[in-house]
N, C-alpha and C positions, 0 to 999 in steps of 0.2 A: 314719506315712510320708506320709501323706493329706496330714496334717496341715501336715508341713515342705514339700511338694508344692505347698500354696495359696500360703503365705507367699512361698515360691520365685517362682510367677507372680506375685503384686501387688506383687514387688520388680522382676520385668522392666517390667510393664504404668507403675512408676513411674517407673521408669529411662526408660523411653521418652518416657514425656509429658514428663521432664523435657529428655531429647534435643530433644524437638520442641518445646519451649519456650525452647529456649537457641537453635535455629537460628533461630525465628522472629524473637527478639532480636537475632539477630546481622546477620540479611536484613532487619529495618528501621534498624537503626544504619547499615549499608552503604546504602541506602537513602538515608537522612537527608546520609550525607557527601557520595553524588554531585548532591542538587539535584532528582533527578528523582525522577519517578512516589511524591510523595511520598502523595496517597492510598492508593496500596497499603501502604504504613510504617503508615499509620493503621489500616486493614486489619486488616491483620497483628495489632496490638494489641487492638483490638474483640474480634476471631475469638478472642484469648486469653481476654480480660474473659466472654467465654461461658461457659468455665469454670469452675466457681464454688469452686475451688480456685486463681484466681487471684485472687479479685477485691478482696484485700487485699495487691497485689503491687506496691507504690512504685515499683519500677524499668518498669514497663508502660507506667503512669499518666506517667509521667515520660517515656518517648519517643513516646506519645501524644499529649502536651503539645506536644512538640517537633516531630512529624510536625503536627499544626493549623497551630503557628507558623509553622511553614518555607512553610505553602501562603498563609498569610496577609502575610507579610512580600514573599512571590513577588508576587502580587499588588500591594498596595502598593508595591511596584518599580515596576511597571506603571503604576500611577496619578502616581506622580513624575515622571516622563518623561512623560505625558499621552497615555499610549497608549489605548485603547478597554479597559474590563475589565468584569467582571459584579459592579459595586458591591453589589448584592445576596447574593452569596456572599461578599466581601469582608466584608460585615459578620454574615454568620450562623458564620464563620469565626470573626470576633473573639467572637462569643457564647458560642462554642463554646469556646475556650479558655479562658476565663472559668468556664464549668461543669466540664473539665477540669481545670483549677488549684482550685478548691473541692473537687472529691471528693478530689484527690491531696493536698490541706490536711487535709482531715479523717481520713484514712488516718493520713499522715503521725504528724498532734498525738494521734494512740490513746498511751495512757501505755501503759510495760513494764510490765515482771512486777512491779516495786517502783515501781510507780504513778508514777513521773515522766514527765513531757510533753515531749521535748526535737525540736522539728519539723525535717528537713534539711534542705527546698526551702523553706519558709514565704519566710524572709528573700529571698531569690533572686527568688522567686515574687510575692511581692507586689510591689518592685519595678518587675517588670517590667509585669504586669499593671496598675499603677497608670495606668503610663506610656500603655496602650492602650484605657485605659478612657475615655478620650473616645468613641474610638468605637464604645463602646454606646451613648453617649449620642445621637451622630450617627445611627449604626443607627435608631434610635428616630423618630426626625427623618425619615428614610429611607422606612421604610414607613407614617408617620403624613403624609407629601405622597403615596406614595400611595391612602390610605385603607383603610390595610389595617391597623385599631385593635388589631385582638388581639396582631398580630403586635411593633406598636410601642409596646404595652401590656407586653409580656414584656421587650423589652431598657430600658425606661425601670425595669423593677423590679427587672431584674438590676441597672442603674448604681445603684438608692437599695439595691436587698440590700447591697451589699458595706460599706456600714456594720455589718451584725449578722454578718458572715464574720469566724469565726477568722482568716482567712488575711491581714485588713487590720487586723490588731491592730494599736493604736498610731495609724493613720492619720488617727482621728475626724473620718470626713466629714461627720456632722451638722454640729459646728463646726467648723471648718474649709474643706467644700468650698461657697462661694456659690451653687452651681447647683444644690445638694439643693433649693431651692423649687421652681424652674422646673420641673426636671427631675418632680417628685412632681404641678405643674399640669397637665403634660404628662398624665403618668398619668391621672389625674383626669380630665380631659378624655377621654381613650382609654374610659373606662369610662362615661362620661356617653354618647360616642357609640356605645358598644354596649350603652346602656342595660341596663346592669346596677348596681344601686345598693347591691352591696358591693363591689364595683371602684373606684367612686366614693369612696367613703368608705376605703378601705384604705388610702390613703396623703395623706388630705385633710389631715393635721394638718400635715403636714410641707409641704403644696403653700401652706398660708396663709402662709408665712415670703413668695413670691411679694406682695409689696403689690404690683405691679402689676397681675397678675391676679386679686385677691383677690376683687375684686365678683365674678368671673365663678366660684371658686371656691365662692365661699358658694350662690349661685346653681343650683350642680349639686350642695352639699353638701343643700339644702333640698329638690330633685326627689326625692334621692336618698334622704332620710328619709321623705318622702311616700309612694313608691313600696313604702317596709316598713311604713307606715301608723304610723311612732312619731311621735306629734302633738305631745310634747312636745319631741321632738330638731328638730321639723319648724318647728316656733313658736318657740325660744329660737336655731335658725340664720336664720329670719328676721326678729326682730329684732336679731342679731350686725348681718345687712348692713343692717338698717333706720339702727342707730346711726350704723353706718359711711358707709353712703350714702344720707342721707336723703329727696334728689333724685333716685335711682334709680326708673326706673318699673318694677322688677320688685317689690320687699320691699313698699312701701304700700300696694297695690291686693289683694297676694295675703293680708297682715295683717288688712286691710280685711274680706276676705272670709271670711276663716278665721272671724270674730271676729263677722259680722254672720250669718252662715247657722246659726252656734250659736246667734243672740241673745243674745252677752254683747256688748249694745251698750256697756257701761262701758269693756271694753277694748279694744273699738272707737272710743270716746271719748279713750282716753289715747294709740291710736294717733295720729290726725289731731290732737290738740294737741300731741303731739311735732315733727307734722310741720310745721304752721302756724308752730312757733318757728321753722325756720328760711326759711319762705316765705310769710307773712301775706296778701301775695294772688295766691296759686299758685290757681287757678281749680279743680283739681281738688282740690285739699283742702279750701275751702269749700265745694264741692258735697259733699263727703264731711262735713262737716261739718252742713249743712242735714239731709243724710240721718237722721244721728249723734241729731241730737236730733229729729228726726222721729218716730225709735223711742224714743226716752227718754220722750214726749213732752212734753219740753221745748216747746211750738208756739213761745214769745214770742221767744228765741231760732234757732229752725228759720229764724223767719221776718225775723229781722236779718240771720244771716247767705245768706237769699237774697237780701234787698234790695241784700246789699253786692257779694254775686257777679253780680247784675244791673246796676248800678251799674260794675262793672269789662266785662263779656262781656253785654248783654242780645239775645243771640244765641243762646244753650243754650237749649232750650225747657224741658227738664225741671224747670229750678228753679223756673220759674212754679208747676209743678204744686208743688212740694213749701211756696212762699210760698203758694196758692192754700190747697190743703188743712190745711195751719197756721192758715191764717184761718178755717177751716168746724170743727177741731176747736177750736179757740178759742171759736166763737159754741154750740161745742154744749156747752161745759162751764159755761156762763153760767146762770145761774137765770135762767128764762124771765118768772118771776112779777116778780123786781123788775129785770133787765138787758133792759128790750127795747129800750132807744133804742140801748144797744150792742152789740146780736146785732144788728140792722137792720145797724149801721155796719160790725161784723164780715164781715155779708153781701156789705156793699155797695164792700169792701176785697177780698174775695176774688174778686168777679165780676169787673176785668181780669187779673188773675194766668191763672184759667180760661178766660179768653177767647183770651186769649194764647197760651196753652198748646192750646187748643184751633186756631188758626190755623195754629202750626207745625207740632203733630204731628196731624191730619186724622185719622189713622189708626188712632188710640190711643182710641178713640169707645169703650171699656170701661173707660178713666182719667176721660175730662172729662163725659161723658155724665152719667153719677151726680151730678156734683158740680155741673154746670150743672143737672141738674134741683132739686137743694136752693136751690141760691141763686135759681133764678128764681122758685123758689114761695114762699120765705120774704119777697122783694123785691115779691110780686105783680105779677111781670111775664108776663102772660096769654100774649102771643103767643110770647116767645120761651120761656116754659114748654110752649107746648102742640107747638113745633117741637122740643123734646128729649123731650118723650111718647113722639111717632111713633116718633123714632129709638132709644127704646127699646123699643118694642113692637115694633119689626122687629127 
């Protein structure tokens, strides 16, 4: 008796939830036809979706859909006529139906009992949403003027998601939509400003299709490898823009250093002769160049190509130092016993380079100091030897 007693109440307590499931259905359909108070219709539907005996219920999801739309389209009414509106819920409105029509897609495409997939809204649904998906991409654009990156970090991923959504089958906006680069720079950008550097990278492949913004893509793609310390993802995106933009002063300078601070001066060598083909006398690439073989010790060459960066700019002070001390490791690699007329001349080569260097940069008396003390003692020059003593003994 007990027994037919339970069954009895969980047949009333269903009967009821289903009552008050059919009203609440039917008080947002009435809802939706008069125009108004249509967040209560949405309401209404949420409150059901609580349930979790609804939450595989198409026909919910579906005036859900429609309660968004009707506030969204309300609005846009608004903005036609160019009356004053809250763009900002205009377009988290449009976001919104967008996440709404994807869950109600997914529901929807569950195959039956004999496994076939046959969708009712998809066709409908995609459609329309197609049609409003600009302005996610707008949305995006929205809170990215005003600096509010997460926010227009999430609708530039919602417009690139809807390529991998069941719901846009058929549509291929990879090929197809030209603003998937943009739109994925955008991103890129959004994640570069909230320095985060898998933000960065989640959608960089797609943001390089952008050749416009490409330099500036590679640029945040390379912060962004850096910043996870993968040296080899971090080295072959700066050389991608090196290739790309040879003349750019971000990729050289940062190759440059990557390359010299390891001491592999060779592929720091192969850098600045890639760069030199396209700007033979770019002033800092000879000096990169002087440097290059500084460390190689190349001197004979170190010290041609100062003479020639002097020769164009003799206004940098540093190259003196680098022609200067080219000359002093030169004379000190000389056999003493049978090269002294040319260690003397060596000497006496590198004494204005150091002079020079020592007038521009005053300061740097722990660069010329040393090296005016070798040349003026090998030159026997007494007085101005014994005035770099002092200023070494102080």
């Amino acid at each position: 008796m007990r027994k037919y007693m339970f069954f009895a109440i969980c047949g009333l307590l269903m009967s009821a939830a289903c009552c008050a499931q059919r009203k609440q259905i039917g008080d947002a359909r009435t809802i939706l036809k008069s125009g108004k108070n249509l967040e209560q219709a949405e309401k209404l539907m949420t409150d059901l979706l609580k349930d979790k005996a609804n939450e595989e219920n198409t026909r919910i999801y579906d005036i859900w859909l429609q309660a968004v739309e009707k506030q969204y389209l309300a609005i846009n009414e608004q903005m036609y006529v160019k009356n004053k509106v809250d763009t900002t819920k205009f377009f988290d409105l449009a976001k919104r139906m967008f996440m709404v029509a994807e869950r109600l897609d997914s529901i929807d495409a569950k195959p039956d009992k004999n496994g076939k997939i046959n969708p009712e809204y998809r066709k409908a649904n995609a459609a329309k949403m197609n049609g409003y998906r600009p302005n996610i991409y707008y949305g995006g654009a929205h809170h990215l003027k005003k600096g509010d990156y997460k926010k227009a970090f999430d609708f530039f991923e919602m417009y690139l998601d809807c390529e991998r959504q069941p719901l846009f089958t058929g549509y291929d906006y990879m090929y197809k939509d030209p603003k998937m680069g943009e739109v994925a720079y955008w991103a890129t950008y959004c994640g570069y400003r909230m320095n985060d550097p898998v933000l960065v990278l989640r959608h960089a492949a797609t943001a390089q299709r952008d050749e416009q913004k490409l330099e500036y893509t590679l640029q945040y793609m390379a912060e962004a490898w850096q910043k996870l310390e993968d040296d080899s993802m971090y080295t072959a995106t700066l050389w991608q823009g090196f290739n790309k933009y040879p003349k750019s002063s971000y990729y050289f300078p940062r190759l440059m250093d990557y390359y010299n601070t390891r001491g592999n001066y060779e592929m720091a060598d192969s850098v600045v002769n890639e760069a030199l083909k396209t700007d033979s006398l770019n002033e800092l690439y000879l000096f990169a160049k002087s440097m290059v073989m500084l460390n190689l010790k190349k001197y004979g060459d170190c010290l041609m190509f100062s003479d020639k960066l002097i020769g164009l700019n003799p206004n940098l002070a540093d190259i003196y130092y680098n022609g200067g001390i080219a000359c002093l490791n030169i004379a000190q690699r000389m056999d003493s016993r049978k090269y002294k007329k040319q260690i003397k001349k060596m000497y006496e080569r590198a004494r204005p380079y150091m002079e020079k260097y020592r007038e521009m940069a005053p300061d740097e008396t722990d660069k010329w100091a040393p090296a005016l003390y070798r040349i003026y003692f090998n030159l026997n020059m007494g007085k101005q030897f014994d005035e770099i003593d002092k200023i070494l003994k102080k």
